[in-house]
C-alpha positions as CSV (number, residue, x, y, z in Angstrom):
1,X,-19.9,-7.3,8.4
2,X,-17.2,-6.4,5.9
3,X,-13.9,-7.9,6.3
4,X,-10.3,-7.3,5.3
5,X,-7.6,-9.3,5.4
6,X,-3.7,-8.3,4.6
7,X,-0.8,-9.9,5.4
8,X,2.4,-8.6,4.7
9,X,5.9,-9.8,5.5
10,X,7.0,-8.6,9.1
11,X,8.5,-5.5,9.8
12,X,8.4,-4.0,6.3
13,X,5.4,-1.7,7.4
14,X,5.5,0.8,10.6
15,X,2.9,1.3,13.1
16,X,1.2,4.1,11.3
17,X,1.5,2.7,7.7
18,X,-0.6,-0.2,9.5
19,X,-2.8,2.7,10.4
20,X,-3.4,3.9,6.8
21,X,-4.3,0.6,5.9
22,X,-7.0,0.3,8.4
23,X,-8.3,3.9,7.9
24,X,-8.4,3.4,4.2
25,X,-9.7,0.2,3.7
26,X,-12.8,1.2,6.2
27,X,-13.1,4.4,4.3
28,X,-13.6,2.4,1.0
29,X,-15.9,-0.1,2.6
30,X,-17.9,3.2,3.8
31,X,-17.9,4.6,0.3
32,X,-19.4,1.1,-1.5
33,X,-21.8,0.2,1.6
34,X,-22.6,3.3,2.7
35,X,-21.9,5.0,6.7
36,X,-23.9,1.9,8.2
37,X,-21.0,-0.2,7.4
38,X,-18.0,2.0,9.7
39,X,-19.3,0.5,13.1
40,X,-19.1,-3.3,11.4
41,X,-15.9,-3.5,9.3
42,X,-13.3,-5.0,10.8
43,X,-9.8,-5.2,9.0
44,X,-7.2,-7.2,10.2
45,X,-3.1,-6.3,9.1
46,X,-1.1,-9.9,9.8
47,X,2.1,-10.2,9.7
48,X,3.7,-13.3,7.9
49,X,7.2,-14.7,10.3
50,X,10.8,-14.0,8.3
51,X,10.9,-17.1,5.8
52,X,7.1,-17.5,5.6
53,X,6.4,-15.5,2.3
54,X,7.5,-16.0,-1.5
55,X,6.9,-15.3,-5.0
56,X,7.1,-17.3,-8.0
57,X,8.1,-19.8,-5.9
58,X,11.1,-17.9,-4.4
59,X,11.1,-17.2,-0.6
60,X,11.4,-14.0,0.0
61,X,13.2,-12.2,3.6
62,X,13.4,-9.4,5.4
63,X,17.3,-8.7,4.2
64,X,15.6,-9.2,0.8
65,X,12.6,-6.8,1.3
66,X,14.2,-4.1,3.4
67,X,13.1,-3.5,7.0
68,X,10.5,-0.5,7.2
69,X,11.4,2.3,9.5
70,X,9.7,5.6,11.2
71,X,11.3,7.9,9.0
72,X,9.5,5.7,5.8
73,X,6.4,6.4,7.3
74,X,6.6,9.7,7.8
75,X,7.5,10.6,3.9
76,X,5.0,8.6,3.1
77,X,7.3,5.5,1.5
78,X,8.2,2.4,2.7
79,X,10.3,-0.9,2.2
80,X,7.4,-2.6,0.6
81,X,6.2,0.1,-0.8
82,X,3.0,2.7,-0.3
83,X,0.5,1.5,1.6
């Protein structure tokens, strides 16, 4: 069964950029596997608590990040960027 995994800081991605990633990432696994992996891929979004992410050893927040909001989604941006 394929499998993805992404965790991303909370609230930097809306409800449907959650979506896209999802949708995509099964699409992809379709397009290496074949149509016989759709009904098996599972893809899990996770989102990492306020505090619990950093970078080169910095910790990074959500005042730092930017908080993502409907509006982001629907022009296709967002505070962590694309999706």
């Amino acid at each position: 069964m394929p499998f993805a995994n992404f965790k991303v800081p909370e609230k930097t991605l809306t409800t449907k950029q959650k979506e896209k990633i999802v949708t995509r990432t099964t699409e992809l696994f379709v397009e290496i596997y074949g149509e016989r992996a759709r009904a098996n891929t599972m893809v899990l979004v996770e989102e990492v608590t306020d505090g619990g992410w950093g970078i080169s050893g910095n910790v990074l927040t959500l005042a730092m990040l930017g908080e993502a909001t409907e509006e982001e989604a629907e022009d296709g941006s967002g505070a962590a960027g694309d999706a």
